[in-house]
N, C-alpha and C positions, 0 to 999 in steps of 0.2 A: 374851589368847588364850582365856579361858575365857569363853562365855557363854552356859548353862543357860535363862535365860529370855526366850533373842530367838523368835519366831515362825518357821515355816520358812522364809518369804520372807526376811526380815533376814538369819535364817542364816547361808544361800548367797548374800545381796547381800555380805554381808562375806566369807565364802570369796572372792569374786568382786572384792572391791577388795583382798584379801592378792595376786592375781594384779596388778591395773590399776593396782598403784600404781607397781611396779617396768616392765610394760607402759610407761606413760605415758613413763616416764625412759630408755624404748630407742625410743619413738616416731620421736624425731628421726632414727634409723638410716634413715628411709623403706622398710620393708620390714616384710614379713607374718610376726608374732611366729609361733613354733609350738609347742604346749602339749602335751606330752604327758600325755595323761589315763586313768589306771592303776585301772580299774577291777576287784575281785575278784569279782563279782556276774556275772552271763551278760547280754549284751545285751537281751535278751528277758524279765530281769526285770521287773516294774512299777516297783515301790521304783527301779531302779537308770537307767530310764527317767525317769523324774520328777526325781530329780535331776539328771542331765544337763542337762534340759530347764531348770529353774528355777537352775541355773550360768550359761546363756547368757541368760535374762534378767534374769538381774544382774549381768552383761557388759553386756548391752544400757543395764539403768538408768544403768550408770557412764559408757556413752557408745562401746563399743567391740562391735563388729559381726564375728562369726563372717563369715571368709570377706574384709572389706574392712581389718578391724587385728590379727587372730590366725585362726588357721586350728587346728584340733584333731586330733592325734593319736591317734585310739582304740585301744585294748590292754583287753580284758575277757578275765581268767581262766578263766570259762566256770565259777563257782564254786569254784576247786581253787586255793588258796593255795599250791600248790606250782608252779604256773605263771607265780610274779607277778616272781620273780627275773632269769629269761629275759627279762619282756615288759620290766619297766624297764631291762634292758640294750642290750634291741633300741631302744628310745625314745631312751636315753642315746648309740648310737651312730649317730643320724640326721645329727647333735643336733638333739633338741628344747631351745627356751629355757627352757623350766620343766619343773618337774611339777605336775600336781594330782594329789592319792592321796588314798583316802578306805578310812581303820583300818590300824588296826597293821600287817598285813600288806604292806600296800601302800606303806606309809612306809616298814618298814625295808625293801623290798626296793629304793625309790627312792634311800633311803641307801647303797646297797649298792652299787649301780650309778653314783652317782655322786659326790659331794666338792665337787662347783662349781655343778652346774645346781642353778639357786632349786627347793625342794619348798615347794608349799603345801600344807597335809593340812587333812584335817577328820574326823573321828570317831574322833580317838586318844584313847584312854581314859585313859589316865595320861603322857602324852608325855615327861614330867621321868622317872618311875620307869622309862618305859622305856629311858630314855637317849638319845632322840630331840632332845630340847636341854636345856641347860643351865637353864633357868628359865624359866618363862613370861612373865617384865617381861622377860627378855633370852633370845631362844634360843639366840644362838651361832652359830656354823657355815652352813650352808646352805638352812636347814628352820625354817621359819614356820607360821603358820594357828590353829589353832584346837583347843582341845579339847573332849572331851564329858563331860570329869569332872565328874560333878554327885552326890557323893555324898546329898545330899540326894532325890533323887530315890529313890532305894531306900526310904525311908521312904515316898514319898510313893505309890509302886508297892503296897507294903501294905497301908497304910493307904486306896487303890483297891479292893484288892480286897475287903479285909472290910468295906467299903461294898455291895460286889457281891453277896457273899455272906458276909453274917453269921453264919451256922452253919458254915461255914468253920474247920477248925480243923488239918488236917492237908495241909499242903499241900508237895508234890513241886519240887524246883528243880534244872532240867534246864539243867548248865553245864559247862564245859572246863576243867579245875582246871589244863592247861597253860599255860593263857593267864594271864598275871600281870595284867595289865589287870582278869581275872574274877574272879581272888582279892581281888582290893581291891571289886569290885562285893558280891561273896561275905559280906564282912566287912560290908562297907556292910549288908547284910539282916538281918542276923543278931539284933540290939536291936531296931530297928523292930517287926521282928514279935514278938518276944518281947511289947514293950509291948503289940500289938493283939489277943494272945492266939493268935499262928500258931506251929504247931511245925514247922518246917522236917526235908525229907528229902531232901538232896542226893543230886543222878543225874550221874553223870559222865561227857560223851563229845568224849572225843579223838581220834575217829576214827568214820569213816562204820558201822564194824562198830562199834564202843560204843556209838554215838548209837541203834543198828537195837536194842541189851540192853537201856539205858536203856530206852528207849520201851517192851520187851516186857515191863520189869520193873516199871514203871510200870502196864503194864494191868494184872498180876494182883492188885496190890491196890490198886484205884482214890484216890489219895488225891482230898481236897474243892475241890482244884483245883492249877491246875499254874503256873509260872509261869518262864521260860523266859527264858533270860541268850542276847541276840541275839550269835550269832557265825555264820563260815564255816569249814568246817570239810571235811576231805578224804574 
């Protein structure tokens, strides 16, 4: 379930065969699968455009064609995680045959809503910590796919930037201490930079009015660069 060094295309080819595999084994039903697909991102983002797009061709590489062997359900929270409950409910009561959800928010709110319909995710940061399944060799329950736990990567973010900027020494880290997923990201930072010589000055925002202090608190004493723990946030 975990795989840190595939390229984006692999990716999403494998998000994309966590759906086609189970796909294939309702093929026989003769009848047009329907996927509901729980996006937290607004439609009109780029990021959340692009992957959509690079989903269906790696549907396509597997052999299965939007529209002639699955048909897609779209649901986009319009960036508001408080929206995402409702929409996997509304999905769940169509029924759509699966889910695809992409981050935490989007999983649990798929789990929330349903108990049976297959969830394939991708971008869950700790899936196990977050009690999303059972283990990564076995999930359990309902809910497959993929994680993006790559603590390794935190180091490697670092150890980027003081490449970038070697006089670099005080650097701002703009994150949501509610989100458990970022506390382990959090943790993950913390050595790394210490080895490359970064002294970290965490910014906390759990909230569109924290993010707006963060940020103002951030400009008046500029630190030597920023570096920003990706989340969605209300």
């Amino acid at each position: 379930m975990q795989f840190p060094q595939l390229k984006r295309r692999e990716f999403i080819t494998l998000l994309a065969s966590g759906v086609a595999w189970p796909l294939a084994a309702r093929a026989q039903q003769a009848k047009v699968i329907r996927l509901g697909y729980l996006d937290p991102a607004r439609p009109t983002d780029a990021t959340a455009i692009n992957l959509r797009r690079q989903f269906l061709l790696g549907m396509r590489d597997l052999g299965y064609i939007e529209g002639r062997h699955f048909r897609m359900d779209d649901r986009n929270a319009e960036g508001r995680i408080d929206r995402l409950p409702a929409l996997a409910s509304e999905l769940a009561r169509l029924p759509v045959d699966f889910f695809v959800v992409f981050g935490d928010s989007s999983i649990a709110a798929a789990i929330q809503a349903s108990d049976s319909i297959p969830i394939v995710m991708t971008l869950a940061a700790d899936p196990v910590g977050s009690g999303f399944v059972n283990s990564l060799a076995r999930p359990g329950g309902n809910v497959t796919g993929m994680s993006a736990l790559a603590p390794d990567l935190a180091g490697k973010r670092v150890e980027l930037l003081k490449e970038i900027v070697p006089r670099a020494a005080r650097v701002a880290v703009l994150w949501n201490s509610s989100n458990r997923a970022k506390i382990t990201e959090w943790n993950d930072t913390q050595a790394p930079a210490r080895t490359v010589g970064l002294t970290l000055h965490p910014f906390e925002a759990r909230s569109q009015t924290e993010l707006d202090s963060a940020l103002a608190a951030i400009g008046q004493n500029l630190p030597d660069a920023l570096i920003v723990f990706n989340e969605v946030i209300e």
